[in-house]
N, C-alpha and C positions, 0 to 999 in steps of 0.2 A: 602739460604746459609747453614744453620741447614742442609740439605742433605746432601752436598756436603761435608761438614766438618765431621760429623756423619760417611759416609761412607768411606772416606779415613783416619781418626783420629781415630775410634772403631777397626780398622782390622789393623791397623802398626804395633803391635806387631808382627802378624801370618804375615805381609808379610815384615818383616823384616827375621825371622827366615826361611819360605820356599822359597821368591825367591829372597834375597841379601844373604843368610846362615849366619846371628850373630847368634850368642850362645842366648839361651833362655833369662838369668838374664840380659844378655846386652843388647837385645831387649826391656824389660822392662826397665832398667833404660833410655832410648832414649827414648823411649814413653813417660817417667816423664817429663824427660829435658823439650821434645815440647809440652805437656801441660802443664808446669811449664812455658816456654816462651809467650805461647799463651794464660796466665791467667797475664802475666806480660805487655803485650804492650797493652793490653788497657789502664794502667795507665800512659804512655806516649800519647797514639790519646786524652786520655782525657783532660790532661796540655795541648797539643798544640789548642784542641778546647776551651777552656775556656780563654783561651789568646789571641789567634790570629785567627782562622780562621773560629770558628761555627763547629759545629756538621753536617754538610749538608754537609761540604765540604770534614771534615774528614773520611765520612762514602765512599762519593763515591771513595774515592781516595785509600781508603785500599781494599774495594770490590773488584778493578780491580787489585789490588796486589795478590788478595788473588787466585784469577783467573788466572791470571798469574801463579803462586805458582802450582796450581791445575795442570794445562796444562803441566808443565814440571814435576810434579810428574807421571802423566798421561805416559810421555814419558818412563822412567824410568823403566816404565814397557813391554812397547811397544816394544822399541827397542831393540833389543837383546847386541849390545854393550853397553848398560849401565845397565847390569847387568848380575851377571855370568852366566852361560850355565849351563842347568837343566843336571844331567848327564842320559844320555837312563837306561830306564828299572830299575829307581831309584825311590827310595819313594817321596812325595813330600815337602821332605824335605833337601832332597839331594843336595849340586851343586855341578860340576866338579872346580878346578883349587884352593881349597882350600879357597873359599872366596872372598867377590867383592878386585874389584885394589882399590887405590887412588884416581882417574880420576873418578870412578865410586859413590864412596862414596860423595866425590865433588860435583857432580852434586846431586847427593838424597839429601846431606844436602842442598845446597841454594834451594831447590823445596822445602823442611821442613823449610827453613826459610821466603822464600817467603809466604809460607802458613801461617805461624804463623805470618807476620807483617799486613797482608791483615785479618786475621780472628781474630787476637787479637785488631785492631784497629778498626773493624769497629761493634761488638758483642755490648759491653755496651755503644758505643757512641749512639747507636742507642735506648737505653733505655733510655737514656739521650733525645734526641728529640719525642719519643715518648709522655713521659711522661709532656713536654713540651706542648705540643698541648692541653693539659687538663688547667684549672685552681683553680679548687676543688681538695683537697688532695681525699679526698674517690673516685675522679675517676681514679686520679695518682695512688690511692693503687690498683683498679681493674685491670689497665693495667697493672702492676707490675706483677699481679697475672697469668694474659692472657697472658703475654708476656713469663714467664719463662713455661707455657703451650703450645706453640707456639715452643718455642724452645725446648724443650723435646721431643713432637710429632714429628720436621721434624730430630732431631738428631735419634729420634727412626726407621723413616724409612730406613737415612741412614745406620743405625747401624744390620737391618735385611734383607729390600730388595739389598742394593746396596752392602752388605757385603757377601750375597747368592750370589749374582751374581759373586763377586770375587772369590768365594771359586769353585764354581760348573762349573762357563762359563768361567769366564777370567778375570785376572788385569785388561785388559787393558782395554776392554768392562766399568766392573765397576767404573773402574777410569776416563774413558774416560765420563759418564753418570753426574760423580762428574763435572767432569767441562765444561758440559753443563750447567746444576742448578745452579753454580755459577755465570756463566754470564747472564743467564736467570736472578736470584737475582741483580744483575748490572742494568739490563736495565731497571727491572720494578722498582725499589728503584730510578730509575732517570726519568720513566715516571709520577713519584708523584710529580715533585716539585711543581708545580704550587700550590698545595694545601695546602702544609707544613707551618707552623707560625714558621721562621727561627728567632731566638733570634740574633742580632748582639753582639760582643764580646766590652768590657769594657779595651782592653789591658790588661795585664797579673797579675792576683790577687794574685800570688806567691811572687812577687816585694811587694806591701804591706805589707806581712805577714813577709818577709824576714827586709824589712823597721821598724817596731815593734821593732824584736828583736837587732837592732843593736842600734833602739835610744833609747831604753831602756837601754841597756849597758854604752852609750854614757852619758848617768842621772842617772847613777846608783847610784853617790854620792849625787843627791837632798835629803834634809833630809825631814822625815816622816809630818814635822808639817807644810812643803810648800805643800806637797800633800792636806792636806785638805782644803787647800784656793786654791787652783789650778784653772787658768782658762782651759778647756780641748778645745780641736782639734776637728771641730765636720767636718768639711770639707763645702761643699755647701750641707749634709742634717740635716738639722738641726730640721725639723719635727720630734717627738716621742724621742729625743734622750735625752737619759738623762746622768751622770757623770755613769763612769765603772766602773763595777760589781769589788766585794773586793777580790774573787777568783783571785787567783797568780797576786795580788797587782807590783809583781815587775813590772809588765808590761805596766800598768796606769804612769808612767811615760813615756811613750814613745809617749802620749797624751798631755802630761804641757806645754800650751802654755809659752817659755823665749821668749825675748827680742830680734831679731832679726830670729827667726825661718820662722817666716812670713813678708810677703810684704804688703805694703800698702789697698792694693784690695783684703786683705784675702785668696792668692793665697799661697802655701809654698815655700819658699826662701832657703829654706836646706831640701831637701827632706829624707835624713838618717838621719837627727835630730827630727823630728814632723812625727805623724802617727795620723789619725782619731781614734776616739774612735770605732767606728764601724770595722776597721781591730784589733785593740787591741780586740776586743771582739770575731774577730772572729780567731783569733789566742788560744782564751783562749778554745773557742770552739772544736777547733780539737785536742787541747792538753786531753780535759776534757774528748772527745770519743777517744782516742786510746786505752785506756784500754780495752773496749769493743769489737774495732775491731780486739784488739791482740789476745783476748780468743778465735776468731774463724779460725786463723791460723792451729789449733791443726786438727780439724774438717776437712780441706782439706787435712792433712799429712794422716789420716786414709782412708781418700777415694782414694786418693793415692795410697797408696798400698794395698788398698783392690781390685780395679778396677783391678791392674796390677798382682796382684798375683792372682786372682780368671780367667783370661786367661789362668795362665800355671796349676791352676788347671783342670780348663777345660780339656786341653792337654790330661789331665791324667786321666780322666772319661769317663763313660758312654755317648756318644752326643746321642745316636739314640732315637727318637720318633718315635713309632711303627719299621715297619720292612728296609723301607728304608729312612725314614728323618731323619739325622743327623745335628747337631744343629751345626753353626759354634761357634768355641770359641771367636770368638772376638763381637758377639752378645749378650752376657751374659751381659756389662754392661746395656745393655738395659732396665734389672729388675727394675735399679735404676731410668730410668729416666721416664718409665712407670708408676711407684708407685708414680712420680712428678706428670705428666701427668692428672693421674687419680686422684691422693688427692687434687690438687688444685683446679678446677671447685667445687669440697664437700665441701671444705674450704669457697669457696667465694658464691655461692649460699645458702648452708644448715649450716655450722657451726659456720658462722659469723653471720648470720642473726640472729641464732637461741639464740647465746651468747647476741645480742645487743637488743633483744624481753626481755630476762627471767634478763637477769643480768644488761640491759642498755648501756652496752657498749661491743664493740668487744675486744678479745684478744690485748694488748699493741704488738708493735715491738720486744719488750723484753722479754715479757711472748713467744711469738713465738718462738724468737731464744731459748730460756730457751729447750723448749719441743724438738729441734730438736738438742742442742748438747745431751739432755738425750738419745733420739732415735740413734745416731750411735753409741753413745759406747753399745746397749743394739745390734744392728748388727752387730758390730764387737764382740763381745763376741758371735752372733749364728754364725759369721764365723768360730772362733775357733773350735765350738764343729762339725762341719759339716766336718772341716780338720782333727779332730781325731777319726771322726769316720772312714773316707774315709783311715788314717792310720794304724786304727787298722783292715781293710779289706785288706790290703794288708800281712799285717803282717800273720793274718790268712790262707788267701786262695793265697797268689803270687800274684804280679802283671798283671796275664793272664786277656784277654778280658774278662773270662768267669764270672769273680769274681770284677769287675770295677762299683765301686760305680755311681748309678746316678747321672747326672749333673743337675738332677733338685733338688738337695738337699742343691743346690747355692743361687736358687734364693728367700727364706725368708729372711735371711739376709739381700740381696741385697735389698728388698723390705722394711725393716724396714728402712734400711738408705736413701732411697729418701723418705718414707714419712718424716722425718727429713728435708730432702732438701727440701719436699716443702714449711716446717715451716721458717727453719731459712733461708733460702737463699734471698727467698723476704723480711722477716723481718729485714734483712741486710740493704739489696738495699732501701726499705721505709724507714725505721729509719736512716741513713746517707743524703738520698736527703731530707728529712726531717729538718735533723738538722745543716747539712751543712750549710756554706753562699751561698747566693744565686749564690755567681759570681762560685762558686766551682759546678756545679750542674754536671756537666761532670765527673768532678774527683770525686764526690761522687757516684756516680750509680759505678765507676769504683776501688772502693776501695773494692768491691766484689770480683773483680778479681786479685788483688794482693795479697788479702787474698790466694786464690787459688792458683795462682802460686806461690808464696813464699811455701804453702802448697806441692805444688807439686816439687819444689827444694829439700824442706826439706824430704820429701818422698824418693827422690833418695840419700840423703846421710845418710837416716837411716837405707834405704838397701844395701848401700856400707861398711856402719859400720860395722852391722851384719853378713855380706859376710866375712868381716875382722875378726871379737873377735868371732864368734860364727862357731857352724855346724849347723845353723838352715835353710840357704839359699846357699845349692851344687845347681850345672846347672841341678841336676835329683832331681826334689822336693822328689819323691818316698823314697830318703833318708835322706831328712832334717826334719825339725820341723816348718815347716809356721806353724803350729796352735799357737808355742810358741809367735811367732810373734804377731800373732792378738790377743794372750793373755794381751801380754804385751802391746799394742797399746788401749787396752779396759780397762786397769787399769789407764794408763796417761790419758785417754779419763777422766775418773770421776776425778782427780786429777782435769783437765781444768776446768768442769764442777762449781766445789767450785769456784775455780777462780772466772769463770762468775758469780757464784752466789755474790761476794762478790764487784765488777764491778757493777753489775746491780743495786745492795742496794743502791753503795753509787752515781751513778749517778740520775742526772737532767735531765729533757728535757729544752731545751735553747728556744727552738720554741712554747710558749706557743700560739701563735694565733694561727699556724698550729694545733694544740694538741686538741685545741674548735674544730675546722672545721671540723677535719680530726677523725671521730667516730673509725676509727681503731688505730689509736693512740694517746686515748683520755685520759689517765691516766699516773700520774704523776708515780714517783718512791715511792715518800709520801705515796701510798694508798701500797706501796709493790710487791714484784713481787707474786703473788698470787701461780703460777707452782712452786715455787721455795718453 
């Protein structure tokens, strides 16, 4: 599915702007929008797998959406009435008629939506059962690691073979190859079942969490010197439990066994009045990591627009290696997922090993994320200097071919911020299914992706802003100031960064058994964030 997605999701820009004709900045903001969507509905397949139907079910049932999605995007290209008419003896950027119709746009967005329910539902559920198949954290962390390597590598093919082929052979050819690999991804994801350790679901753990805050409200006038004589709520586990933790006290109320809360056979009698000590806990739990997860919000608005601004840089440079290979421009983000690719296998065979030999233990969750929000503001500031040099080349010598800065002066930058992604993005996804409640295991791998897509929202209205208050983003970069831009997005980067740093200090890990077991995230916040 990494193909399939890779290659029709890395080239939307270029084939928005040469065979529908939007305008360049409005092809990027659309590109944001559906990777901004398609980092948001995994947080929806995850709520509906963690309540009701498994991870097994959710994955097949978006896969064939997503395939569906493919197939009519496929068309889109194909057909000549659903998309306007190249005009003869025109560049290829040209269309006759002034732009797609209504009818036209229509059908491109539900094939974009389609795509985006089918690839955003089924990407981190399936990180979710993967990871499930394990029972040792330190092998849950290796697949974490393999997995976000796995999908790098087949986004990266999509993103050069299948994105060549569009550029040099055809749309439809390479769109048509996407939703091959997509359905091939279907069939063979449903010739494994037999093998799969499918978790059945507990009904829905939101109801809980929601149940907490309301009977906590409901006892809000218990006074403080009933709490300490309190009988608590422990439900039918009653093994290991002990009275809740003093952390946001108000909420231990919503545990105080009164007088008619419960029924005879220990069953609850008022379900919004009584809540187990263990959703109390785990309510305080996901209160206690939003801070955490907030600071990496920032992190996706800059890849964001670096990804989609470093396309129309493209545009405007040098592509050729040697005399006739021309690089396409929707293949550049490739830098980034490459530098994943490649630093993760160094990560988990030589520099974990080599940290848990000399120092006894590996890199924390947090010491990771630490290293990889420092690593993209230090990209996004080589983005900057690479855009003003590329403007002070024009200024000098014209915009002519002859004087067109290389576009390989893109890809360091690009390469400092996926080794970043390959720090913090699994130390995300490990540290959340980590510390998550167990019933959340779903929504936890999938709180990556809402980071990202909120990321990528926030991305398209900080370049609608800019468009607005500033001249830094005209539809002809040649005249604007993108470098101002990723100046200023490498300044709020380090502003985040304190954030985090002051986040990571004052948090806990909640999961100390996991923390023993699991050598990668084996250290408390106590001992310090050491990177930091």
């Amino acid at each position: 599915m990494g193909i399939a997605v890779g290659g029709a999701n890395s080239n939307l820009i270029v084939y928005l702007i040469q065979k529908v004709g939007v305008k360049s900045i409005d092809a990027a903001q659309i590109s944001n929008i559906v990777n901004g969507c398609m980092n948001l509905t995994p947080v929806a397949g995850a709520i509906i797998a963690d309540s009701y139907f498994g991870c097994f079910a959710i994955v097949v049932v978006a896969s064939f959406i997503a395939f569906l999605g493919m197939m009519l995007f496929t068309l889109t290209a194909s057909l000549p009435s659903l998309h306007p008419h190249q005009c003869p003896n025109a560049s290829s950027t040209t269309t006759c008629g002034g732009g797609p119709s209504t009818s036209q746009m229509a059908v491109l967005y539900s094939a974009l939506a389609l795509m985006v329910i089918g690839t955003g539902g089924s990407r981190f559920t399936n990180v979710t059962m993967g990871a499930d198949q394990f029972s040792a954290t330190r092998d849950q962390d290796v697949f974490f690691n393999w997995y976000f390597v796995a999908l790098s590598s087949s986004t990266i093919i999509g993103s050069t073979i299948i994105v060549y082929i569009e550029d040099n052979v055809g749309w439809g050819l390479g769109l048509g190859i996407c939703t091959v690999t997509s359905a091939t991804a279907v069939v063979m994801f449903f010739m494994g079942k037999r093998f799969y350790r499918v978790n059945e679901t507990g009904g829905s753990p939101f109801t809980g969490l929601v149940r907490v805050v309301v009977a906590s409200m409901v006892k809000r006038g218990m006074d403080k010197d009933g709490e300490a004589i309190a009988e608590y709520y422990y439900g039918s586990k009653l093994d290991g439990q002990g009275p809740p933790s003093q952390s946001f006290r108000f909420f231990n109320r919503a545990a105080i066994q009164v007088n008619g809360d419960t029924n005879p056979d220990g069953t609850v009698a008022k379900p919004w009045r009584l809540a187990t000590v263990e959703q109390v806990e785990d309510l305080k739990t996901l209160i206690k990591i939003f801070p955490l997860w907030s600071s990496s919000i920032l992190i996706s608005v800059t890849v964001g627009i670096q990804l989609s601004m470093t396309v129309l840089q493209a545009l405007k440079m040098d592509r050729h290696i040697g005399r006739t290979f021309s690089v396409p421009p929707g293949s550049f983000s490739i830098a980034s997922l490459a530098s994943v690719a490649l630093t993760l296998p160094i990560l988990d065979r030589a520099v974990y090993p080599a940290f848990r030999r000399y120092m006894g233990r590996a890199p924390s969750p947090l010491q990771r994320i630490g290293v990889g929000h420092i690593l993209n503001f230090i990209g996004i500031a080589g983005s900057a200097l690479v855009e003003q040099a590329r403007l002070r080349s024009i200024t000098a010598h014209g915009p002519g071919p002859a004087h067109l800065t290389s576009v390989l002066w893109l890809l360091p930058p690009l390469v400092v911020v996926g080794v970043g992604e390959a720090l913090h993005f699994p130390g995300q996804v490990g540290l959340y299914y980590q510390e998550f409640p167990e019933a959340l295991r779903s929504t936890a791998t999938a709180m990556i992706a809402l980071t990202v897509g909120i990321g990528f929202y926030l991305s398209t209205a900080v370049v609608d802003l800019l468009r607005r208050t500033t001249g830094w983003l005209p539809d002809n970069i040649d005249a604007g100031r993108v470098d101002k831009v990723y100046w200023m997005l490498a300044v709020v980067g380090m502003i985040n960064f304190c954030y985090y740093v002051v986040c990571a200090r004052l948090y806990k890990y909640q999961n100390k058994n996991k923390e023993e077991v699991g050598l990668e995230a084996s250290d408390t916040l106590s001992t310090k964030v050491e990177v930091l």
